[in-house]
N, C-alpha and C positions, 0 to 999 in steps of 0.2 A: 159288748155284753148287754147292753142297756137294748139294743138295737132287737135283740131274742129275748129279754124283757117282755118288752113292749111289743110282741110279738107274739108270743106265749099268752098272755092278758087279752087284747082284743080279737086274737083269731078266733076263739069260741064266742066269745060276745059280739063279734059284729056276722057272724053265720049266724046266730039266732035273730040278731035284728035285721037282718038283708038276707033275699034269695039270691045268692051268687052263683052262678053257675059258669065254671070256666070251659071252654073249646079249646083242643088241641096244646093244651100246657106239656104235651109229651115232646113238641117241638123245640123247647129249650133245654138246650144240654143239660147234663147231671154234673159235668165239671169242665172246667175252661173257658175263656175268655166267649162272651156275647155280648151285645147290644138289643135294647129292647126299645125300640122304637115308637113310640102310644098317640095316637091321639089325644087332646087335653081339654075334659069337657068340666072337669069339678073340682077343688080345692081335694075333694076325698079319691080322687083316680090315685095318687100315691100312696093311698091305706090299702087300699081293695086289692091291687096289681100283687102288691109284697103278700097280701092275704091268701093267695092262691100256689106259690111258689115256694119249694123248702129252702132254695139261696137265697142269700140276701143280695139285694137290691142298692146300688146307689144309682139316689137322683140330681141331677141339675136342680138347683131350686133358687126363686129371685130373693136378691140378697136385699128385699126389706125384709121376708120372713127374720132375718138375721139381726135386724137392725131395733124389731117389736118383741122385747120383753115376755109377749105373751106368748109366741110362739120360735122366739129362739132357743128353747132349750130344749123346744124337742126336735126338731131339725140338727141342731146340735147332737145329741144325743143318737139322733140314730144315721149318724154318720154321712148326711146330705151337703151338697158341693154350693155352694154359694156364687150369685152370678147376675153381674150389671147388666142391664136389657142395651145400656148405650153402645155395648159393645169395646172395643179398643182392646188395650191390657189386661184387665180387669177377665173380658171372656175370653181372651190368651191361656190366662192364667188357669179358669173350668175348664178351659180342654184338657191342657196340659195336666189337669190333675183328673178329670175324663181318662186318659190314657195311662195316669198310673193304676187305677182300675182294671184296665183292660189288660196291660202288662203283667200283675198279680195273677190273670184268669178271671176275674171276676165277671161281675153281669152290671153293666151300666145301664139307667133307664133316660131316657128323655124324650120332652116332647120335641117334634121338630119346626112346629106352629110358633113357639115362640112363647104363647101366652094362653090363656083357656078362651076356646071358641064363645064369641059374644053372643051367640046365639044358636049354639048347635050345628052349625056347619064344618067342614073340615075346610081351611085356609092352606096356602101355601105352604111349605117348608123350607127353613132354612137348611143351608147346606152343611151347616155346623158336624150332623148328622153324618154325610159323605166322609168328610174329611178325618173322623173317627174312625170310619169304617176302611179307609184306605191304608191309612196311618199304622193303623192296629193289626188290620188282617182276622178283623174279628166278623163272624155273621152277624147280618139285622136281622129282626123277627120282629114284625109288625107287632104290636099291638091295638086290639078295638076294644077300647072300653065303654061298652053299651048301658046306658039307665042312667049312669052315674048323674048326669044333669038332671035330670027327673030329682034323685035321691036327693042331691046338697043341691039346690040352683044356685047361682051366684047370687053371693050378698044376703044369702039365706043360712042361717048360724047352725038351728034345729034341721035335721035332716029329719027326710019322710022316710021314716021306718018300715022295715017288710017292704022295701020297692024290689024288682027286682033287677039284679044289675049281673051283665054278660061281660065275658072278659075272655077276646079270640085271639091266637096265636097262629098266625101264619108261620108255613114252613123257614125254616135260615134263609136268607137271602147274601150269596156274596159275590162278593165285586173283585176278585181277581183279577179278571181281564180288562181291568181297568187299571192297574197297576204301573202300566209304561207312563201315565198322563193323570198321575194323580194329582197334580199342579193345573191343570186344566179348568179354568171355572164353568166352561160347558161341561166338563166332565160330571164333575160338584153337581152341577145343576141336574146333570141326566140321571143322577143315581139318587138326588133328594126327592124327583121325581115317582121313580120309581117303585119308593118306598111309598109316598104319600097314596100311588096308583093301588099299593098292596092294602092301605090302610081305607081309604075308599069303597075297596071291595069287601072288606069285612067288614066294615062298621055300617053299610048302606046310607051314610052321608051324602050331602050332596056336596061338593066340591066351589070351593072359591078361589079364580085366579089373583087372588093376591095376600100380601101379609095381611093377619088379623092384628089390629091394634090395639095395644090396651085401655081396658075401658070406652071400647066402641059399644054405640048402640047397635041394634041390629040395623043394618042397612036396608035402603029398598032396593029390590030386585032389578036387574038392571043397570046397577052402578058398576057390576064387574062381570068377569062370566062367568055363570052356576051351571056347575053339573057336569062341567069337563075338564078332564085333565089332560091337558097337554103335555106328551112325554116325547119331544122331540129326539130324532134323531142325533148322535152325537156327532159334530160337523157343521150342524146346520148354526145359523144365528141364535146367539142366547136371547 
């Protein structure tokens, strides 16, 4: 309830203060289980994504939002899944509750970077993402959330109002024929790929071969490879 709330209140208020303008939002189903796969460039990319869409949205989101008074009640509140970056149990536990999502029909969101790009690049992806997608039998649909760093930068409280901020939807993407060898971590790998491939092509990013870490400065150029993504064949060495 609170989630269509707070829903109803800033969708006309943040269209007047943002030019949003969404691409191909026809591609996510009107009912049934999906996955919405986003790049993660701003604290506000999880306002904007739901502002465009009549379903709701659950997100993965890091479990100090849950831990700060200031911002656990509304994570709380609108129904967002809580999740340890160290991994183990803890993000066992966000898939498995990822997948009651997905079981309901719902629309799950996540980034598959891990953490918001330290500088506007798109970083690797974990396979977290794959393993949803196999599990589930649900489609991926890219998302590109375009401006949004411009709008909130990191570490920046007041957003620049009237920015304008894009928001692309790639066709479904599914992974049926991946089904024999869903246990596969080349498998994992070729399908996180994949998707990151889909998210590169819409967002016009340039591409970094490795995890983004939190709270990285930006890197100098050089230290990893920009600009390509390597989508190996499934077979070959991870």
């Amino acid at each position: 309830m609170t989630y269509w709330v707070l829903k109803a209140i800033l969708t006309p208020l943040l269209r007047c203060l943002f030019k949003v303008k969404p691409e191909g939002k026809e591609n996510v189903p009107a009912q049934g289980a999906a996955i919405l796969a986003s790049n993660h460039l701003s604290f506000s990319d999880s306002i904007f994504l739901p502002l465009v869409l009549r379903r709701r949205i659950t997100f993965v989101a890091k479990a100090e939002y849950f831990d700060d008074p200031k911002t656990a009640w509304f994570f709380r509140a609108v129904g967002q899944i809580p999740i340890r970056r160290g991994g183990g149990s803890a993000s066992q536990r966000a898939l498995d509750s990822a997948m009651e999502v997905l079981d309901r029909g719902g629309l799950f969101g996540i980034y598959p970077e891990g953490t918001r790009s330290p500088d506007g690049r798109l970083y690797k992806g974990h396979t977290g993402v794959a393993r949803l997608a196999l599990q589930s039998g649900a489609p991926v649909i890219a998302v590109a959330m375009v401006g949004t760093r411009e709008a909130q930068p990191i570490g920046q409280v007041k957003p620049n109002f009237f920015s304008p901020i894009g928001i692309r939807f790639s066709k479904p993407m599914y992974f049926d024929k991946y089904n024999d060898r869903a246990d596969d971590p080349r498998v994992l790998r070729q399908i996180t790929d994949e998707i990151m491939f889909e998210l590169r092509a819409l967002s016009g990013q340039e591409y970094v071969d490795r995890y983004a870490k939190r709270g990285e400065a930006a890197e100098v150029v050089g230290e990893a490879k920009v600009g390509t993504l390597p989508v190996e064949p499934v077979g070959a060495p991870a």
